[in-house]
SELUM-768107 format. One record per atom (N, C-alpha, C): residue in three letters; x, y, z. Coordinates in Angstrom, 2 decimals, always signed. Atoms other than C-alpha are relative to their C-alpha. Last residue first. Example, Ala and Ser with C-alpha at 12.3 -4.5 7.8 and 13.67 -1.06 7.14 Angstrom:
% residues 2
{"SER"; {-0.82; -1.19; -0.06}}
{"SER"; {+13.67; -1.06; +7.14}}
{"SER"; {-0.77; +1.09; +0.73}}
{"ALA"; {+0.89; -1.19; +0.00}}
{"ALA"; {+12.30; -4.50; +7.80}}
{"ALA"; {+0.90; +1.20; +0.00}}
//
This chain:
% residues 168
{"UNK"; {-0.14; +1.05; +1.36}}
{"UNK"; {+0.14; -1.04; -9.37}}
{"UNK"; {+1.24; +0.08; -0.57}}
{"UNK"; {-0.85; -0.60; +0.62}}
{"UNK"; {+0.18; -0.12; -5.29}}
{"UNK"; {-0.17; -0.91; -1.12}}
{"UNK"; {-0.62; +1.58; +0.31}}
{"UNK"; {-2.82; -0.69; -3.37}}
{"UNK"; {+0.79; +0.54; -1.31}}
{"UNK"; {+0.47; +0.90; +1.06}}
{"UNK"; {-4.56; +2.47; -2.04}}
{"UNK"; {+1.49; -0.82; -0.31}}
{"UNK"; {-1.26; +1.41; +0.59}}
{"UNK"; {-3.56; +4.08; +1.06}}
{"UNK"; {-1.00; -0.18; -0.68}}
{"UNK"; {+0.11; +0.60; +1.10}}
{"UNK"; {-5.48; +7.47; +2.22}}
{"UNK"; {+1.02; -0.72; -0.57}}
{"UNK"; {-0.70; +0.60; +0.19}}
{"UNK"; {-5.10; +9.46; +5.81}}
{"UNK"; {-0.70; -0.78; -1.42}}
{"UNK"; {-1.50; -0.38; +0.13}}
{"UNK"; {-7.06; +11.92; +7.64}}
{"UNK"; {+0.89; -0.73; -0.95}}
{"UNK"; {-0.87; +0.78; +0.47}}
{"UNK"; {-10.34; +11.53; +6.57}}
{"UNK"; {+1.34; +0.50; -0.42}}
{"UNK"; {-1.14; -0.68; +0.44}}
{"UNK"; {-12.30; +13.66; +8.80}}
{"UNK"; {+0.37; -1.08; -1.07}}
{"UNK"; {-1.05; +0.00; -0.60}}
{"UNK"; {-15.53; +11.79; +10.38}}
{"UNK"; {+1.15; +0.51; -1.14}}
{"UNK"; {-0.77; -0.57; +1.48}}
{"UNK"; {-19.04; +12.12; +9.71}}
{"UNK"; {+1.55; -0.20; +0.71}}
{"UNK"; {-0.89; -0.59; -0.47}}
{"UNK"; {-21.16; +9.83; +12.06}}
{"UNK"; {+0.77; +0.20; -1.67}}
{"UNK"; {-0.74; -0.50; +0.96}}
{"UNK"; {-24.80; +8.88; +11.98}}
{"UNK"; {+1.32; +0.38; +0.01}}
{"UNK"; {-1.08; -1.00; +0.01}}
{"UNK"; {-26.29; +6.29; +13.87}}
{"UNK"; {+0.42; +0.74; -0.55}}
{"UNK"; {-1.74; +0.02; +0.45}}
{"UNK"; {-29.06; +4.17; +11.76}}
{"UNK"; {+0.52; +1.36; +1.18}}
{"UNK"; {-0.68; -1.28; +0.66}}
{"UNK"; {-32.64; +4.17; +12.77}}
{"UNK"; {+1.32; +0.11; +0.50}}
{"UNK"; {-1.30; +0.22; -0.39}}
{"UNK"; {-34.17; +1.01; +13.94}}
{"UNK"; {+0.64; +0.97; -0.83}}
{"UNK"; {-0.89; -0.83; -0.65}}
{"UNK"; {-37.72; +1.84; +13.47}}
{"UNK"; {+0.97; -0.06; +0.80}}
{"UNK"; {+0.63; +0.53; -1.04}}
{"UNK"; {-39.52; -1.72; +12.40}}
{"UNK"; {+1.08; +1.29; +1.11}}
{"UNK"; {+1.79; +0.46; -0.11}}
{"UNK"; {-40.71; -0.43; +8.95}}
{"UNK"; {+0.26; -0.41; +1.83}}
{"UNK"; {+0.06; +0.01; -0.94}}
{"UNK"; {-37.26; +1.64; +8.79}}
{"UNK"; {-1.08; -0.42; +0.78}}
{"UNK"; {-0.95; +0.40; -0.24}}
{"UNK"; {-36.16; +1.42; +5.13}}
{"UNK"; {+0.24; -0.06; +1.29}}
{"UNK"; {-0.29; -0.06; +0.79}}
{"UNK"; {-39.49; +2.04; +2.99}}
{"UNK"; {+1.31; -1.21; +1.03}}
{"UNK"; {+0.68; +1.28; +0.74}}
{"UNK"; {-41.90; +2.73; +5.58}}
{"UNK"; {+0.98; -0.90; -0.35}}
{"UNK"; {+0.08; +0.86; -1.21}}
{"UNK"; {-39.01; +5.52; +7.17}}
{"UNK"; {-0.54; -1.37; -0.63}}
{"UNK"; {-1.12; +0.32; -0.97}}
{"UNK"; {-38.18; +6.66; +3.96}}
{"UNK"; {-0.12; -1.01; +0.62}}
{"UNK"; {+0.11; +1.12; +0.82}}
{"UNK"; {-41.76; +7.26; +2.38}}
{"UNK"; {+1.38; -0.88; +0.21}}
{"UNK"; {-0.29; +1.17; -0.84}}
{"UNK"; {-41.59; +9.74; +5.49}}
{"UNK"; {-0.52; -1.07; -0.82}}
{"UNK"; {+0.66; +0.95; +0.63}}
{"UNK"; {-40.01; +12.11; +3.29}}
{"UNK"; {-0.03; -1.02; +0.32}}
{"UNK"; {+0.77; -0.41; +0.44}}
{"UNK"; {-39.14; +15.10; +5.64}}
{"UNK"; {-1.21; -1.24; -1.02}}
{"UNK"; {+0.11; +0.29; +1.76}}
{"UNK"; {-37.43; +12.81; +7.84}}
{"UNK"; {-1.21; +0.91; -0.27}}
{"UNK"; {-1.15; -0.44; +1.11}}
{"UNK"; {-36.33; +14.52; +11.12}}
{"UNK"; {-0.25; +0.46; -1.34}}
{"UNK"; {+0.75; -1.59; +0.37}}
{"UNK"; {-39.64; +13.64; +12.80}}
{"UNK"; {+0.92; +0.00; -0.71}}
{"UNK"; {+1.03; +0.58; +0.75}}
{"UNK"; {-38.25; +9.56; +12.82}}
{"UNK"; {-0.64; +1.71; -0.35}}
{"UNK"; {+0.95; -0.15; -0.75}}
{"UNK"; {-34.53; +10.61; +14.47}}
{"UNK"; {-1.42; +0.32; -1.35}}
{"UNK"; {+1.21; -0.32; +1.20}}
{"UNK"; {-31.55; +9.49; +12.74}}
{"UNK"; {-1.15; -0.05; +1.32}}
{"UNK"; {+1.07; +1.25; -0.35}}
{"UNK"; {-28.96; +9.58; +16.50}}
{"UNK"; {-0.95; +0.31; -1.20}}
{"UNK"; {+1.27; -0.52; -0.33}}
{"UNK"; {-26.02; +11.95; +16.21}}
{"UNK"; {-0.63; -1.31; -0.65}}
{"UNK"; {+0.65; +1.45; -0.59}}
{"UNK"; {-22.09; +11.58; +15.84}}
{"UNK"; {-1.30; +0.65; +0.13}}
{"UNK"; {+0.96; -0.38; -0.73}}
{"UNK"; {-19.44; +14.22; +14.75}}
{"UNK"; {-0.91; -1.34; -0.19}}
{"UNK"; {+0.38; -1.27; +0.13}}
{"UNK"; {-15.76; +14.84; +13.94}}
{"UNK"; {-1.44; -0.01; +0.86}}
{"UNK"; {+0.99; -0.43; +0.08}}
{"UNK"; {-14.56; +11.37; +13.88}}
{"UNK"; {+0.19; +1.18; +0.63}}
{"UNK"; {+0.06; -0.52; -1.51}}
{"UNK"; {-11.04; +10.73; +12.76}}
{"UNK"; {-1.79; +0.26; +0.09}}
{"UNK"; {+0.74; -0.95; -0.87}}
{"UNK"; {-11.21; +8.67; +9.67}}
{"UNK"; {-0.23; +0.44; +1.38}}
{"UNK"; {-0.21; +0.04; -1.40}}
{"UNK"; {-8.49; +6.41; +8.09}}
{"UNK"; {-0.83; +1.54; +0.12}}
{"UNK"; {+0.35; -1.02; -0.81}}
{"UNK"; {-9.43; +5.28; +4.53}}
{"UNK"; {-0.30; +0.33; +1.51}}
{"UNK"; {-0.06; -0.31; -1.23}}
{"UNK"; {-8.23; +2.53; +2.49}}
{"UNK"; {-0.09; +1.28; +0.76}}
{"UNK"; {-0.10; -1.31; -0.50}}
{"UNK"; {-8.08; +1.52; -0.91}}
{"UNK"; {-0.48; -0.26; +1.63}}
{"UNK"; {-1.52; -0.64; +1.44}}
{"UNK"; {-6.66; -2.06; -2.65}}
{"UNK"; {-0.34; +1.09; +0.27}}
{"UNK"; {+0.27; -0.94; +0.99}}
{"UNK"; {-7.69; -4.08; +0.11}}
{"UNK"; {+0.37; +0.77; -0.38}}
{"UNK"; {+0.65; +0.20; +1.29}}
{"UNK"; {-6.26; -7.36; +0.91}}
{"UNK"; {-0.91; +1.19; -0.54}}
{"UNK"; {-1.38; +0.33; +0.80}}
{"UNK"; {-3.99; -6.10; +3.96}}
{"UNK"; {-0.28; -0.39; -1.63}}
{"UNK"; {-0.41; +1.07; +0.32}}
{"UNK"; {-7.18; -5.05; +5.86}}
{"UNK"; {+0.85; -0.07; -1.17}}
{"UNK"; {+0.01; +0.29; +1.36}}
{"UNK"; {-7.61; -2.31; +8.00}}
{"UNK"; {-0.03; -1.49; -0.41}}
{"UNK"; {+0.08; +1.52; +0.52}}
{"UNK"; {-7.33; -1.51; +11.94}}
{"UNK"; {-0.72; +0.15; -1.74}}
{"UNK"; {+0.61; +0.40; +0.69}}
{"UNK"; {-6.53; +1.90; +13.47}}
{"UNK"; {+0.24; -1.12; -0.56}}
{"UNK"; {+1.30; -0.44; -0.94}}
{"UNK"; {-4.90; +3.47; +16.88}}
{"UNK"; {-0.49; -0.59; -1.27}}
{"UNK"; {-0.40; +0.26; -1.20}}
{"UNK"; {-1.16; +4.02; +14.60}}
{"UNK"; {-1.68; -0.08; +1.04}}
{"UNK"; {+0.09; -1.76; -1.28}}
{"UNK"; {-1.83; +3.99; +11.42}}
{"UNK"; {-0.11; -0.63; +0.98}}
{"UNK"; {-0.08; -0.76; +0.75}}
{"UNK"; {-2.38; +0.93; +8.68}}
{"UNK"; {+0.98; +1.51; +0.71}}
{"UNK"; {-0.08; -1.70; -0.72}}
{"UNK"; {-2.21; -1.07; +11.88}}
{"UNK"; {+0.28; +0.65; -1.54}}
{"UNK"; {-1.14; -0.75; -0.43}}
{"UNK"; {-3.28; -4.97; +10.19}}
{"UNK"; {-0.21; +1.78; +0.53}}
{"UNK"; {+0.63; -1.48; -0.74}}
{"UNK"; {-6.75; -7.06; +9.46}}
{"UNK"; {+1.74; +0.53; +0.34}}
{"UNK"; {-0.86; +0.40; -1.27}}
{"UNK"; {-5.96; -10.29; +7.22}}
{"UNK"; {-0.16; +1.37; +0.60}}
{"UNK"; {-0.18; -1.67; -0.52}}
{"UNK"; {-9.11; -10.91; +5.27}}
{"UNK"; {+1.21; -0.04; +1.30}}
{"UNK"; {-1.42; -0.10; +0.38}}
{"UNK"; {-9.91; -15.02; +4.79}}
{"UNK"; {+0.55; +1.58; -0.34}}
{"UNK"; {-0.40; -1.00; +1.37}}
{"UNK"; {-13.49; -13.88; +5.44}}
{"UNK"; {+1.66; -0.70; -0.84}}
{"UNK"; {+1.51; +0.93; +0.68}}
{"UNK"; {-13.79; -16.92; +8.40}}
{"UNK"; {-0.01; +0.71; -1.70}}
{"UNK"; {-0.79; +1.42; -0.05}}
{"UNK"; {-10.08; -15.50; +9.93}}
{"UNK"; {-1.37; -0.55; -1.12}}
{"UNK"; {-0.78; -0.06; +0.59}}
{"UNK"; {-11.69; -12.02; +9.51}}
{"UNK"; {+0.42; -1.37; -0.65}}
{"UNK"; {+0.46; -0.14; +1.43}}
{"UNK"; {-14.91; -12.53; +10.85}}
{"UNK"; {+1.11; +0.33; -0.94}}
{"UNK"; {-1.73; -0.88; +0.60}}
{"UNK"; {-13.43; -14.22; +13.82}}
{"UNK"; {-0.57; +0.14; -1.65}}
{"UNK"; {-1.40; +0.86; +0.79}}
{"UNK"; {-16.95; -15.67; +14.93}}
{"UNK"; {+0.73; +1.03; -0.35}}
{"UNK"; {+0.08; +1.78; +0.50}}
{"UNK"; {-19.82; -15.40; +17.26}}
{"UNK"; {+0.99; -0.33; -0.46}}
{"UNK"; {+0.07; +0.81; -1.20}}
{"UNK"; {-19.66; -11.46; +18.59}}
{"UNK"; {+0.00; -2.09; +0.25}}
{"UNK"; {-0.88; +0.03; -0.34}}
{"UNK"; {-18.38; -10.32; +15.09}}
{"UNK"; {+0.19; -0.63; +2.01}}
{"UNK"; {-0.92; -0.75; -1.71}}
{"UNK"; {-21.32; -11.19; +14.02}}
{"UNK"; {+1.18; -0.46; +0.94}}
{"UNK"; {-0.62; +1.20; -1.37}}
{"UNK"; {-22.29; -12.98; +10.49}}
{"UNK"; {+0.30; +1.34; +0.81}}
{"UNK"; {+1.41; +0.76; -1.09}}
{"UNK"; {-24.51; -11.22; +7.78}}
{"UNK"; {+0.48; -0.87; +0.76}}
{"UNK"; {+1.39; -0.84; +0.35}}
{"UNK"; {-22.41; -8.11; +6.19}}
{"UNK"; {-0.70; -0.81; +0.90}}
{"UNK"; {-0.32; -1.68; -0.78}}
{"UNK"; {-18.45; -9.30; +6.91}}
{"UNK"; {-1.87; +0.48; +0.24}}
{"UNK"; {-0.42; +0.75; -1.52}}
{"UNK"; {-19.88; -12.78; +5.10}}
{"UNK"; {+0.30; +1.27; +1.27}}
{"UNK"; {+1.41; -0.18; -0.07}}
{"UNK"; {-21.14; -10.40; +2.02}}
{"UNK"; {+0.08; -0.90; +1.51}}
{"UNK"; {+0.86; -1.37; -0.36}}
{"UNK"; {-17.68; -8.53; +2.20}}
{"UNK"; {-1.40; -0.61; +0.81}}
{"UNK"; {-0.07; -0.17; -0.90}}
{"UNK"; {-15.97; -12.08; +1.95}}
{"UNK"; {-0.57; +1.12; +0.52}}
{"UNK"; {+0.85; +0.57; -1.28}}
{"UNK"; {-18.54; -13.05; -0.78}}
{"UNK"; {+0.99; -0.11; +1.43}}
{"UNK"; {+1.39; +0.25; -0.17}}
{"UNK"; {-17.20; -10.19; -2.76}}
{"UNK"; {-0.35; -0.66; +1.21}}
{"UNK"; {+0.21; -0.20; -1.54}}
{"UNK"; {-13.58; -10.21; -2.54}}
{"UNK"; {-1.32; +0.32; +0.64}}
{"UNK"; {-0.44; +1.06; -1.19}}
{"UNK"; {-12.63; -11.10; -5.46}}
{"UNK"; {-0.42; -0.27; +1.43}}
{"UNK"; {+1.04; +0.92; +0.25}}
{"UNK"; {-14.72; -7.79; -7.02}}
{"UNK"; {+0.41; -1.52; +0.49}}
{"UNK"; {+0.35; +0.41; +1.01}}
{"UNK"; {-11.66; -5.78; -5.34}}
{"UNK"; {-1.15; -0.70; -0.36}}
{"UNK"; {-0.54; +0.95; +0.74}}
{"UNK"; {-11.91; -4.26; -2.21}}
{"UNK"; {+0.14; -0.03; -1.44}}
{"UNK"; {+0.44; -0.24; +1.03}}
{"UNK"; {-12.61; -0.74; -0.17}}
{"UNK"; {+1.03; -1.38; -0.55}}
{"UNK"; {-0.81; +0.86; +0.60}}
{"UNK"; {-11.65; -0.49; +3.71}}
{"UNK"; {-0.84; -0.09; -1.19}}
{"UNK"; {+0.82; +0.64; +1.05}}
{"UNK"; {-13.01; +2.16; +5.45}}
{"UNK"; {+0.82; -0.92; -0.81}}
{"UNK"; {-0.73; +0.20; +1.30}}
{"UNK"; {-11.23; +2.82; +8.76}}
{"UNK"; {-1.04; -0.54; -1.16}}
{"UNK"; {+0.38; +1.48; +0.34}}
{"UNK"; {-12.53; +4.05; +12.08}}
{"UNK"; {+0.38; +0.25; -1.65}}
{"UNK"; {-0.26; +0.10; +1.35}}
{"UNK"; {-10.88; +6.64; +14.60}}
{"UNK"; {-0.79; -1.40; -0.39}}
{"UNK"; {+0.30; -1.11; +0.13}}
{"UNK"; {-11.82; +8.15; +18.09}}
{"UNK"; {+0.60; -0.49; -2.24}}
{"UNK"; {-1.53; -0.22; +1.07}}
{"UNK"; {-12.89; +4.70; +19.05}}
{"UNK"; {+0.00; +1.66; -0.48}}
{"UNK"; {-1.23; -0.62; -1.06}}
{"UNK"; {-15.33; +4.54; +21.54}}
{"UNK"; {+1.38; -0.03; -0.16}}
{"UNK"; {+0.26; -0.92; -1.09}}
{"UNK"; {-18.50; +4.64; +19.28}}
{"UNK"; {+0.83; +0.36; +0.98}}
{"UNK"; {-0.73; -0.43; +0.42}}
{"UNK"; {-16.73; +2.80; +16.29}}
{"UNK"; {-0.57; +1.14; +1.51}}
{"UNK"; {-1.13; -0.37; +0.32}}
{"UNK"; {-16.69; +0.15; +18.79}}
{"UNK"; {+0.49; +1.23; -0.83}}
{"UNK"; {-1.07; -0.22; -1.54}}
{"UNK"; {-19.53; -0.22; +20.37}}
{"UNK"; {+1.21; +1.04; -0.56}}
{"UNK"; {+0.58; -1.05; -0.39}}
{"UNK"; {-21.56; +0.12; +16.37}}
{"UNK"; {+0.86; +0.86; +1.48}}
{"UNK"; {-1.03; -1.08; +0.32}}
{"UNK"; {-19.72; -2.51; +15.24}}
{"UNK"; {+0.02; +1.26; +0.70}}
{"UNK"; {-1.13; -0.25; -1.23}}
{"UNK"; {-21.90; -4.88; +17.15}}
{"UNK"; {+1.12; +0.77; -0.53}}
{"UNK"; {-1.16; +0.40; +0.22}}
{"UNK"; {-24.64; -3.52; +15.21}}
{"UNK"; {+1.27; -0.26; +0.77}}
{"UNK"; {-0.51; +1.40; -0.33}}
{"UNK"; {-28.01; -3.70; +16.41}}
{"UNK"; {+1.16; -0.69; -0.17}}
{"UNK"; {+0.27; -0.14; -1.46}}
{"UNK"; {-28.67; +0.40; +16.73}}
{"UNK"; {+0.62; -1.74; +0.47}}
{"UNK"; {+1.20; +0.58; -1.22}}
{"UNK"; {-27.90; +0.40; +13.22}}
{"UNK"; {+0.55; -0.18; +1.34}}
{"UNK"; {-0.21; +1.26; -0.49}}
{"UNK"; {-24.94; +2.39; +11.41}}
{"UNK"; {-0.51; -0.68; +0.80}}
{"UNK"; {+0.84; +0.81; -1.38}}
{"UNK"; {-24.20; +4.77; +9.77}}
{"UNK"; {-0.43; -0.82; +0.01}}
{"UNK"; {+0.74; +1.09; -0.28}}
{"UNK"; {-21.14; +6.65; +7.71}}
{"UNK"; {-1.47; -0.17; +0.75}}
{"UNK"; {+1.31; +0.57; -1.07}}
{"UNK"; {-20.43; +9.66; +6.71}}
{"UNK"; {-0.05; -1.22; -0.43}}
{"UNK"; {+0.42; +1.14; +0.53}}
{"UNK"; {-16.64; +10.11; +4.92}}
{"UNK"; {-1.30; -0.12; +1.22}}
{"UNK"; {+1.14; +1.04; -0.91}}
{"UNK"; {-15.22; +13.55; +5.00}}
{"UNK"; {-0.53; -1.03; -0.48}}
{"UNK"; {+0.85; +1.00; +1.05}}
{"UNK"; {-12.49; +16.19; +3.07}}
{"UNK"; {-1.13; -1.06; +1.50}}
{"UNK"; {-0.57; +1.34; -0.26}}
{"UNK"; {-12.22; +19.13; +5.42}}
{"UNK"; {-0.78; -1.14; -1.00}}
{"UNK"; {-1.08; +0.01; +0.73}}
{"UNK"; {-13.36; +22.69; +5.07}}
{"UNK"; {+1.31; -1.09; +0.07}}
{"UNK"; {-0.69; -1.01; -0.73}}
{"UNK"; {-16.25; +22.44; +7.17}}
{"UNK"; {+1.56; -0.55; -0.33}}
{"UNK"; {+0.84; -0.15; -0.88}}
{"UNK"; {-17.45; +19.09; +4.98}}
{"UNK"; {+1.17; +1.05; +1.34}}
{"UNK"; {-0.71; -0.93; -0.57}}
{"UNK"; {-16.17; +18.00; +1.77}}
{"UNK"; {-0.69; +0.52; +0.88}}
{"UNK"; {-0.27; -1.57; +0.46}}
{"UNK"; {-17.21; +14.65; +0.62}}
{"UNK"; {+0.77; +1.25; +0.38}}
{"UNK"; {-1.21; -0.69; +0.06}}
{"UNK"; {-17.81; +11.15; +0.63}}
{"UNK"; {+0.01; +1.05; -0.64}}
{"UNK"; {-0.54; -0.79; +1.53}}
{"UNK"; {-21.07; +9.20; +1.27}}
{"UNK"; {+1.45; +0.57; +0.38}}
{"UNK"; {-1.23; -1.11; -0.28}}
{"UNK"; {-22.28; +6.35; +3.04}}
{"UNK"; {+0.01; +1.02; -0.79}}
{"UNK"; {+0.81; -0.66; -0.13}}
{"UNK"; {-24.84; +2.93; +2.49}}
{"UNK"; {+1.37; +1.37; +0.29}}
{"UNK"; {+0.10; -0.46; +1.80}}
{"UNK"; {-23.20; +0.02; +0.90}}
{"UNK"; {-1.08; +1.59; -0.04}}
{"UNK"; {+1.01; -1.12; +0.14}}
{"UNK"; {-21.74; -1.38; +4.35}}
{"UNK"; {-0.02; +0.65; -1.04}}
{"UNK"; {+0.39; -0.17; +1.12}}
{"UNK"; {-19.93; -4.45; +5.60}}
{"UNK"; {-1.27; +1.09; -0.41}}
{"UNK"; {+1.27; +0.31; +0.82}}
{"UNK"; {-19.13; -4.68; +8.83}}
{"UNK"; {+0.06; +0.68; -1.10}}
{"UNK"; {+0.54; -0.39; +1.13}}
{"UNK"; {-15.98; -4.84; +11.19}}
{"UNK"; {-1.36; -0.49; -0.35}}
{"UNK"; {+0.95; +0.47; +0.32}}
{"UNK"; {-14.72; -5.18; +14.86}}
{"UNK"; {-0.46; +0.37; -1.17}}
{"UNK"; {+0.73; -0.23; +0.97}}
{"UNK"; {-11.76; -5.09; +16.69}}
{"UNK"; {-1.50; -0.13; -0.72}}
{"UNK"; {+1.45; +0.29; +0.13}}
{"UNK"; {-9.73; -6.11; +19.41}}
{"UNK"; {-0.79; +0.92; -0.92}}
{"UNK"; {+0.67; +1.58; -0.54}}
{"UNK"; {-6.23; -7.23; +19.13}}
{"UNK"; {-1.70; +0.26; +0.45}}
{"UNK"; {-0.33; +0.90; +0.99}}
{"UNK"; {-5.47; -4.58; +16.12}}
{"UNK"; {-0.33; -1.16; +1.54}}
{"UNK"; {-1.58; +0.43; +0.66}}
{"UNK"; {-7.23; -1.76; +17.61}}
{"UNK"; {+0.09; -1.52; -0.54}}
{"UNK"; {-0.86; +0.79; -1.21}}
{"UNK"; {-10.68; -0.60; +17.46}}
{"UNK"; {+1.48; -0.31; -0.08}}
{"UNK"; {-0.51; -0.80; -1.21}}
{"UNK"; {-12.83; +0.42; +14.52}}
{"UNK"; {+0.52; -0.72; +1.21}}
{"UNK"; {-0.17; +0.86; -0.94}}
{"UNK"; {-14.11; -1.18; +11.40}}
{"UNK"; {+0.79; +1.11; +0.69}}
{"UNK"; {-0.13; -1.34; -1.36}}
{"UNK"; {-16.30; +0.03; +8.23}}
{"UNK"; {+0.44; -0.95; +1.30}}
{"UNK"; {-0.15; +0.02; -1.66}}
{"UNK"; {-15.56; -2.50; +5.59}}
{"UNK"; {+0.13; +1.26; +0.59}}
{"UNK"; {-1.08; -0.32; -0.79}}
{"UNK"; {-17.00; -1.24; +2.11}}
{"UNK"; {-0.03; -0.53; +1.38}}
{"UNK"; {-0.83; +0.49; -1.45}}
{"UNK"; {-18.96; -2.21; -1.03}}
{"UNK"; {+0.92; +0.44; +1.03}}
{"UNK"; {-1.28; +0.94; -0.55}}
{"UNK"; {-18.30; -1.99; -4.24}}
{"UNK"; {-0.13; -0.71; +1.34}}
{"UNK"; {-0.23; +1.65; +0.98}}
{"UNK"; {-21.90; -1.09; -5.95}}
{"UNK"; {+0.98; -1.07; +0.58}}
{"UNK"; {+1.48; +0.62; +0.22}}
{"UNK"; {-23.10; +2.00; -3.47}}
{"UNK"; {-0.09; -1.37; -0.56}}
{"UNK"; {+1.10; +0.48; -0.98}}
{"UNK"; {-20.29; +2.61; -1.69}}
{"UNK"; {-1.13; -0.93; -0.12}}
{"UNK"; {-0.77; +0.47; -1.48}}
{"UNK"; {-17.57; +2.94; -4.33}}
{"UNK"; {-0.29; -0.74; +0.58}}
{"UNK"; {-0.08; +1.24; +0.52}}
{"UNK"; {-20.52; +3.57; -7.32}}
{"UNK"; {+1.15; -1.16; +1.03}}
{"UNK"; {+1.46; +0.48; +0.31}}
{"UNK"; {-21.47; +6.67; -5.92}}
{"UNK"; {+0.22; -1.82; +0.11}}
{"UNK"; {+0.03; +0.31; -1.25}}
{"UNK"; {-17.41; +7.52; -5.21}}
{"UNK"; {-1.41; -0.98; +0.32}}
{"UNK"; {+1.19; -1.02; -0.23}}
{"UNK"; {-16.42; +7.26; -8.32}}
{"UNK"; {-0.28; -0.57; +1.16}}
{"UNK"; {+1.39; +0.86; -0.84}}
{"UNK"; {-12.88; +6.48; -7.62}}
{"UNK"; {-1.19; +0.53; -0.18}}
{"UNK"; {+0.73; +0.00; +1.21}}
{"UNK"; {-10.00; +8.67; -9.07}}
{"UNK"; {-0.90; -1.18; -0.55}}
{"UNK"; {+1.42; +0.73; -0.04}}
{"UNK"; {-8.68; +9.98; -5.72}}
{"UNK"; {-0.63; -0.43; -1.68}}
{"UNK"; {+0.21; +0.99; +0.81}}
{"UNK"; {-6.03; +12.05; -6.11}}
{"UNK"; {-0.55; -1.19; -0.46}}
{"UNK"; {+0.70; -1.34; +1.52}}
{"UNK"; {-7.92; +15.22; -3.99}}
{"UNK"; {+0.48; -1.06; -1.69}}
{"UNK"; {+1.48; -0.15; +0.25}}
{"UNK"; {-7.21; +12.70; -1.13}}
{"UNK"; {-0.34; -0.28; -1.64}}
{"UNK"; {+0.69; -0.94; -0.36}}
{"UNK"; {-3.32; +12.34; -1.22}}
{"UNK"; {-1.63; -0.28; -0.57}}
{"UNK"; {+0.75; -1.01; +1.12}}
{"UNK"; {-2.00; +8.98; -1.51}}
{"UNK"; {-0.73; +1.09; +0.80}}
{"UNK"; {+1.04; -1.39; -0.24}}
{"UNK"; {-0.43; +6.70; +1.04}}
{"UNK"; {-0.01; +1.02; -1.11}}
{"UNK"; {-0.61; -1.23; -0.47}}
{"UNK"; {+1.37; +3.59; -0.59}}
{"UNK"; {-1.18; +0.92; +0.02}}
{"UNK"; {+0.85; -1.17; +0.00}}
{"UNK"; {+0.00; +0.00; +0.00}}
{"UNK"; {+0.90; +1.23; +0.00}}
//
C-alpha cells in the first residue's frame, strides 16, 4: 500500500459505496470489529475532506466505532465479494470474521485496523455523531421504505485523515 493524497482519488465515489462495497471497522489490532456497508457518502465538509457513515442500533460494530476516536473504510476488489457479504450477515460477537473472510486485518496507522487485501483505504477521525430521528425525515416514504420496524441508523461524519490504495 502507498499513502495517496485525497484530492487524487480517481474512484467514483457513488458507485464505491453504493456497488463496491465497504468494511467500516474500529478498534485496535487485538480487538476489533468490522461490517460491511453500501450505504455512506464522501465529501467535503467544514473545510475538510469527509466520509459519513451509519450504522444500526443492532450492530456490534456500532460499540466500537463509538469509543474509538478513529474508524477505517476499507474498499476491495470484485474477489472479494462473498468475503464482504460474510463481513455483512455474520457477528463479530460469534466468529473471527476475519479468519472466516480469509481478510488479514493490520495497523495501517497508529490506533486503526484495515485489511492487507484491500486495494483503498481510509483512516477517519470522527468529527461528529447523532442519532436518525423519525420527525427529522421530511419524506416519510423513507421511514416505511427502510425503517418499517424503526431502527434508525447512527450517523457519524468523520475527517479523513489518511489514504492508502494498493500499489500497481
Amino acid at each position: 500500500m502507498r499513502k495517496i493524497d485525497i484530492s487524487v482519488l480517481k474512484d467514483n465515489v457513488i458507485d464505491l459505496i453504493g456497488k463496491q462495497w465497504m468494511l467500516i471497522t474500529a478498534g485496535n489490532i487485538d480487538h476489533y470489529n468490522m461490517m460491511t456497508a453500501s450505504w455512506g457518502t464522501i465529501g467535503f465538509l467544514w473545510g475538510k475532506p469527509v466520509a459519513c457513515v451509519v450504522i444500526r442500533p443492532q450492530r456490534y460494530t456500532l460499540e466500537f466505532v463509538e469509543e474509538e476516536e478513529c474508524f477505517t473504510l476499507s474498499f476491495f476488489n470484485e474477489q472479494y465479494r462473498s468475503a464482504l457479504k460474510l463481513c455483512g450477515t455474520k457477528s463479530g460477537k460469534e466468529i473471527d470474521k476475519a479468519k472466516a473472510a480469509g481478510i488479514t486485518p493490520f495497523e495501517p496507522s497508529r490506533g486503526c485496523v484495515a485489511f492487507k487485501e484491500a486495494r483503498l483505504i481510509f483512516k477517519c477521525r470522527k468529527l461528529y455523531c447523532d442519532q436518525l430521528r423519525e420527525n427529522s425525515f421530511i419524506d416519510k416514504s423513507i421511514l416505511e421504505t427502510w425503517y418499517p420496524s424503526r431502527d434508525l441508523h447512527k450517523i457519524f461524519i468523520g475527517e479523513i485523515e489518511e489514504v492508502w490504495e494498493e500499489r500497481s
